[in-house]
C-alpha positions as CSV (number, residue, x, y, z in Angstrom):
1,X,22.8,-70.9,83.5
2,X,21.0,-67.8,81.9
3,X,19.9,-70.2,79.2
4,X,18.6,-72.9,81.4
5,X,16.5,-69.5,83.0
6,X,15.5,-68.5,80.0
7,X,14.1,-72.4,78.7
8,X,12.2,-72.5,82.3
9,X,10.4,-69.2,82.0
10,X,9.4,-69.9,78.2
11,X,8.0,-73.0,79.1
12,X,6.2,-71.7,82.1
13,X,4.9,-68.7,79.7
14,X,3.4,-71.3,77.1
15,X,2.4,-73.9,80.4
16,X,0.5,-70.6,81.5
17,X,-0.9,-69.5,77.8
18,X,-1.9,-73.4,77.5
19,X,-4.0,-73.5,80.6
20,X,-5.4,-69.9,79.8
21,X,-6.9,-70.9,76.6
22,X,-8.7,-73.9,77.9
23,X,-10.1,-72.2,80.7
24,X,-11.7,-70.4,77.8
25,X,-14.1,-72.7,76.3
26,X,-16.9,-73.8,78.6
27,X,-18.8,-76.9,77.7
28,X,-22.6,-77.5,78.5
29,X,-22.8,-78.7,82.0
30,X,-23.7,-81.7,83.0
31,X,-25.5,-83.7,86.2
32,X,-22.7,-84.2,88.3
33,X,-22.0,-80.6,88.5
34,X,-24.8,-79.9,90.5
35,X,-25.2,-80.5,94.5
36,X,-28.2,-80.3,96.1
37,X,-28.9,-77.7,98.2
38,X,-27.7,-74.8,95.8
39,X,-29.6,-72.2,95.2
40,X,-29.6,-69.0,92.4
41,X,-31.4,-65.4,93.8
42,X,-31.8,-63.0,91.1
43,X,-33.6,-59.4,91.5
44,X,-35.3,-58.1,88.6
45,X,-36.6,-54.8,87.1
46,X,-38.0,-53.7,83.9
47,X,-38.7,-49.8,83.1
48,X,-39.8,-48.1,80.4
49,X,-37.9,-44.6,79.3
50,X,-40.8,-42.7,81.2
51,X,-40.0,-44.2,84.3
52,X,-43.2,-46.8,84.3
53,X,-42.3,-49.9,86.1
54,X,-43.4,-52.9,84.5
55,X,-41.5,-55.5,86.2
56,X,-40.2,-55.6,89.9
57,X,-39.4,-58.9,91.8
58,X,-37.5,-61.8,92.7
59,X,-36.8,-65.1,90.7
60,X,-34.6,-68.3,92.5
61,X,-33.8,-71.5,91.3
62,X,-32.9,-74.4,94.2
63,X,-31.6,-78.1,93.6
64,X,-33.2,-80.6,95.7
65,X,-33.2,-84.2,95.3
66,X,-36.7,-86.5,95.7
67,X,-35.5,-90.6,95.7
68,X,-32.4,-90.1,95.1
69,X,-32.8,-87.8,91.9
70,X,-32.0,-84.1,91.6
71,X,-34.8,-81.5,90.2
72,X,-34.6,-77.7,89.9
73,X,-36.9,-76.2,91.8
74,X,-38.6,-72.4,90.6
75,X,-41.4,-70.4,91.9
76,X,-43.7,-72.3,88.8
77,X,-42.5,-76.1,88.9
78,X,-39.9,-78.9,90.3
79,X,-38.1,-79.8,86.6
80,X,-35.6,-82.9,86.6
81,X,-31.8,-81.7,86.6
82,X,-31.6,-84.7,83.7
83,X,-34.3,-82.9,81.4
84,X,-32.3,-79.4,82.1
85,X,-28.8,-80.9,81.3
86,X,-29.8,-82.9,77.9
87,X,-27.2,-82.1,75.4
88,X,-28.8,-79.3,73.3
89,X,-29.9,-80.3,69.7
90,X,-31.4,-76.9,68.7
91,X,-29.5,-74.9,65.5
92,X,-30.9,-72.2,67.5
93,X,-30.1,-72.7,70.9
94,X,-29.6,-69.6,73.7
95,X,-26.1,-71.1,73.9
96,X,-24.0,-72.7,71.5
97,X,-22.0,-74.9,72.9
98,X,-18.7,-75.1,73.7
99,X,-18.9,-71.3,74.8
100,X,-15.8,-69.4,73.7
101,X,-14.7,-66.2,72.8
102,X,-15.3,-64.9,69.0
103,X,-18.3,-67.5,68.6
104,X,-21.3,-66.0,66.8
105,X,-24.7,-68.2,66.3
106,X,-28.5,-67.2,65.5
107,X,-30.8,-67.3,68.7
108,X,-34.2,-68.1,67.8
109,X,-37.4,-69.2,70.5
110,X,-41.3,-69.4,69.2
111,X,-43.5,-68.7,72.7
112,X,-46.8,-68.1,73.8
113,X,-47.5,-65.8,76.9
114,X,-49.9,-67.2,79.8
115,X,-52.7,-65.1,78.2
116,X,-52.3,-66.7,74.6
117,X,-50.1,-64.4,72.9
118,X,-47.6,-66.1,70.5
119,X,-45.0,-64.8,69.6
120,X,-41.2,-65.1,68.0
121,X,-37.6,-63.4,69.4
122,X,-34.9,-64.2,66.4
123,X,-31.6,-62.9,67.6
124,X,-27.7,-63.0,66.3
125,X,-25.9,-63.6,68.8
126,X,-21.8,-63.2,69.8
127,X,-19.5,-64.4,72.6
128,X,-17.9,-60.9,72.9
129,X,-15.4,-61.8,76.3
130,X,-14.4,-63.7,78.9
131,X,-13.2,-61.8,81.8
132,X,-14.1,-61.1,85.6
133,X,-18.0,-59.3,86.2
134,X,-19.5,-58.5,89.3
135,X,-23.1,-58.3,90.4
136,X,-24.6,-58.2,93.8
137,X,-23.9,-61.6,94.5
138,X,-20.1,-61.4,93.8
139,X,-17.8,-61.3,91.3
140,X,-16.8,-64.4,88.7
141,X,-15.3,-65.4,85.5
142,X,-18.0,-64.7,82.9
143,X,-18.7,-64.6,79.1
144,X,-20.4,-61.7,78.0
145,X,-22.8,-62.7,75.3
146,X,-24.8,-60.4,73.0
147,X,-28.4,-60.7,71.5
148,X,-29.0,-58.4,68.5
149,X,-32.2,-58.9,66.8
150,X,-36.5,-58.7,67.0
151,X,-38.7,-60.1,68.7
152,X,-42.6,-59.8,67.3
153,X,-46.2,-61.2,69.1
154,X,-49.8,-62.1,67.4
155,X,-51.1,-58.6,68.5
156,X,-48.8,-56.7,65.9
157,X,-46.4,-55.8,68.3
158,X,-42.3,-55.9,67.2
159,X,-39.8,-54.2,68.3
160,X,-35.6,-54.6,67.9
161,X,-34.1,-55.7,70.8
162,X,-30.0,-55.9,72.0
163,X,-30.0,-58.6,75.6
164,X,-26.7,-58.8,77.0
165,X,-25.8,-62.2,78.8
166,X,-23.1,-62.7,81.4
167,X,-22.9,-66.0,81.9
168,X,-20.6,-67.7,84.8
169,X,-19.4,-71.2,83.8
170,X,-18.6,-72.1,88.1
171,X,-22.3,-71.1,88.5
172,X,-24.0,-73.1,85.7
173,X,-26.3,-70.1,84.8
174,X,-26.4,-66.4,83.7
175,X,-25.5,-63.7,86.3
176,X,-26.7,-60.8,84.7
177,X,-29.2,-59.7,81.8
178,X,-29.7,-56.8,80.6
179,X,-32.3,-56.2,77.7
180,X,-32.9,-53.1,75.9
181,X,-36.4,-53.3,73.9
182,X,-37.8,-49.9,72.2
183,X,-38.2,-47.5,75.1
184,X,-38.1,-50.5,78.1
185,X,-34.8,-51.2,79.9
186,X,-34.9,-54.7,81.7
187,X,-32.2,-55.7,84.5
188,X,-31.8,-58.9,86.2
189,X,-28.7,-59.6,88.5
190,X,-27.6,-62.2,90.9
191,X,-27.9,-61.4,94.0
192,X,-27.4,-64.9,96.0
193,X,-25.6,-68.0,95.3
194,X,-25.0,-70.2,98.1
195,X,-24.2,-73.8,98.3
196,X,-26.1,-76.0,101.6
């Protein structure tokens, strides 16, 4: 009887350890993930070590559907969910997909500002963990992702920079970023998430 026991727990334990390690890697997501009506909040702030605010507001994202096709609405544009949800072909995406824990990759994005200004942010980055994070908006399983690198502009400026990413695979998106450039600190969390 003991041994019987003993059989059914270790198979539980590995049943459990099994399911763990999947829930682990998080692949890109796709169309049908998304409903329409949800909708991200996310308040932002960015300060410099003297206390100079040079970044205060709101962003939101919102899935609505026009002819029976789904589009992310922002504050700028209406983007279809398809164009958003391509598989990414970048060797230097913002994430590497499948997330999981341990996985490193090299960031890299060429810009240009609204006022002209190009400019380049090259970043390694690293999947440090996976584990519970809370912002305003809640608390969810997220991967805490790290950016270490510079980022540089056509008017001379560079400076190093360390972003951290907690990203929530149940909410598609990132819930908090935090990004620490020279002497400015920038912070944006979640603060809504709701569902219509």
């Amino acid at each position: 009887m003991r041994s019987c026991y003993l059989v059914c727990l270790t198979l539980l334990l590995c049943s459990l350890c099994s399911l763990a390690t999947q829930s682990d890697v998080t692949q890109q997501p796709k169309l049908a993930d998304y409903r329409e009506g949800e909708t991200w909040v996310w308040k932002y702030q960015g300060v410099t070590t003297a206390g100079e605010i040079r970044a205060d507001g709101q962003d939101s994202k919102k899935i609505i559907s026009q002819n029976g096709e789904l589009f992310m609405q922002t504050a700028a544009k209406v983007i279809p969910l398809a164009a958003i949800v391509k598989p990414v072909q970048s060797k230097t995406p913002r994430y590497s997909w499948p997330l999981q824990v341990g996985k490193k990759w090299t960031f890299e994005e060429h810009w240009t500002s609204d006022d002209g200004t190009t400019g380049a942010t090259i970043q390694d980055a690293e999947v440090l963990s996976f584990k519970e994070e809370t912002v305003p908006a809640g608390t969810f399983m997220a991967y805490s992702i790290r950016y270490k690198g510079k980022i540089t502009n056509s008017r001379g400026f560079s400076a190093d920079t360390e972003d951290i990413h907690l990203y929530a695979p149940k909410l598609k998106t990132f819930i908090k970023l935090t990004q620490v450039q020279s002497d400015y600190l920038y912070v944006e969390e979640l603060i809504k998430y709701s569902e219509e």
